[in-house]
Legacy VTK file of the C-alpha trace (Angstrom):
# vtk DataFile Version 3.0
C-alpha trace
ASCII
DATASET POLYDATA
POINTS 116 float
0.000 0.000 0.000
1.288 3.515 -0.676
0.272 7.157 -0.349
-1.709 8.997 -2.723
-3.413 12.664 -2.904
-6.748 13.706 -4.343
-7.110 17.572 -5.467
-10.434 18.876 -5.840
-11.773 22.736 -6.013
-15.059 24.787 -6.126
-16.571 28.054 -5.741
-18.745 28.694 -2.865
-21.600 31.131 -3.728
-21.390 33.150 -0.952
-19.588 33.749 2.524
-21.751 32.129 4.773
-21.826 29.293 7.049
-25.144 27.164 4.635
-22.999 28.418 1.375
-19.468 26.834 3.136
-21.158 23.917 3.918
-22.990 23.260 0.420
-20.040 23.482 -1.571
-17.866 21.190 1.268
-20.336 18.546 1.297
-20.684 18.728 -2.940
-16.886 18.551 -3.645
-16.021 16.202 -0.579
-19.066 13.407 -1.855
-18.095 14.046 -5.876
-14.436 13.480 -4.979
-15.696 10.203 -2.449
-17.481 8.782 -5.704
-15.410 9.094 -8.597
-12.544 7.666 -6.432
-14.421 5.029 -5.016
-12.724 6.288 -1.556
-12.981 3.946 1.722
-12.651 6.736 4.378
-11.144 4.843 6.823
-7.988 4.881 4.442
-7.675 8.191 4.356
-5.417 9.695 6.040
-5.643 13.436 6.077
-7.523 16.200 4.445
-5.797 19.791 3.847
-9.062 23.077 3.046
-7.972 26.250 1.533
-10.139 28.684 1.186
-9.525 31.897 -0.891
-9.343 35.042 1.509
-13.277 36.127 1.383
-14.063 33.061 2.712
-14.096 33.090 6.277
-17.487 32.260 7.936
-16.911 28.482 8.676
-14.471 25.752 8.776
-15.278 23.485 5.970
-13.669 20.234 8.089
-16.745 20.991 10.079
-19.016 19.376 7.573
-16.720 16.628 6.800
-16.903 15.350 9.874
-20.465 16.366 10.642
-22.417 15.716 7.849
-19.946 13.154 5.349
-18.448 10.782 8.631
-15.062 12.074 8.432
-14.785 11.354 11.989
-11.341 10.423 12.863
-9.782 12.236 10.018
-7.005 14.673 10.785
-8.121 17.491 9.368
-6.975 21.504 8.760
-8.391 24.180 7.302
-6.161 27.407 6.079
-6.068 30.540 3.829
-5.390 30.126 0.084
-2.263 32.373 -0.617
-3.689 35.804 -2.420
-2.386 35.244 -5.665
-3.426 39.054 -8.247
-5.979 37.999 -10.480
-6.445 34.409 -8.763
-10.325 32.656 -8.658
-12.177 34.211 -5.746
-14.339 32.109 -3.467
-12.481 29.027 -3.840
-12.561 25.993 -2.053
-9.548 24.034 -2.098
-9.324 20.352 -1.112
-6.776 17.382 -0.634
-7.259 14.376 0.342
-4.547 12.271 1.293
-5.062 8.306 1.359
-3.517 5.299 1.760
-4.086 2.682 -1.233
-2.840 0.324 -3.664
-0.280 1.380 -6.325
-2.060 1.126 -9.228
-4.754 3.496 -7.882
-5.101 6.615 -10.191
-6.490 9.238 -8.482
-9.129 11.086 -10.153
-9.445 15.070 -9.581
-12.917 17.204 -9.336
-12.984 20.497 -10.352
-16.661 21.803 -10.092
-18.315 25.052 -10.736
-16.387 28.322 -11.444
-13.112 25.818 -10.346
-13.799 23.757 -13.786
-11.717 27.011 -14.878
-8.346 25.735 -12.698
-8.070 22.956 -15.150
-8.432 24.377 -18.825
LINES 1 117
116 0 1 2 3 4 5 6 7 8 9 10 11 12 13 14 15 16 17 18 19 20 21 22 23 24 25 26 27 28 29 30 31 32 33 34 35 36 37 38 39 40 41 42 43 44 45 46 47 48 49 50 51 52 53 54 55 56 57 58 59 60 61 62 63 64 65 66 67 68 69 70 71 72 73 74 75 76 77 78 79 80 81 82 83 84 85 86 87 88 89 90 91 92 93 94 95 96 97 98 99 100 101 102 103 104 105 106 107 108 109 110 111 112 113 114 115
């Protein structure tokens, strides 16, 4: 078994604690799915979040609402890049699995734009 990371990235629609959560939960189940992830193999997730997002922690609703419960988790500030994607929501997950796995990044929303 070895270590792999999953990047994903979103836009959340608006600074608020239901907006935070909406896009966490969206990009954290997509990202679950197309990867086929077992959660109790992963081993860390990493949140950025663009500077005008500040009105929730989005490890929150991992554990909360998608059972990331004993998942080390962190949540930090995007560096402020000029002319970078605002309200963005940043995500990797880090998992143990085998070494064929190819991980499989989500890019949804306004973030679609990160990866063209």
């Amino acid at each position: 078994m070895i270590v792999k990371g999953i990047r994903g990235a979103t836009t959340v629609e608006s600074n608020s604690e239901s907006a935070i959560k909406d896009a966490t939960v969206e990009l954290l189940s997509e990202m679950v799915k197309q990867n086929d992830i077992d959660i109790e193999k992963v081993s860390h997730i990493i949140f950025t979040l663009t500077k005008d997002i500040n009105a929730a922690f989005p490890a929150k609703f991992a554990r909360l609402d998608l059972g990331f419960k004993d998942t080390a988790m962190m949540c930090f500030n995007e560096i402020d890049v000029p002319n970078a994607l605002d309200m963005c929501l940043r995500v990797l997950i880090v998992l143990n699995c085998e070494d064929d796995f190819k991980p499989k990044f989500v890019y949804l929303k306004g973030a679609q734009n990160l990866r063209s």
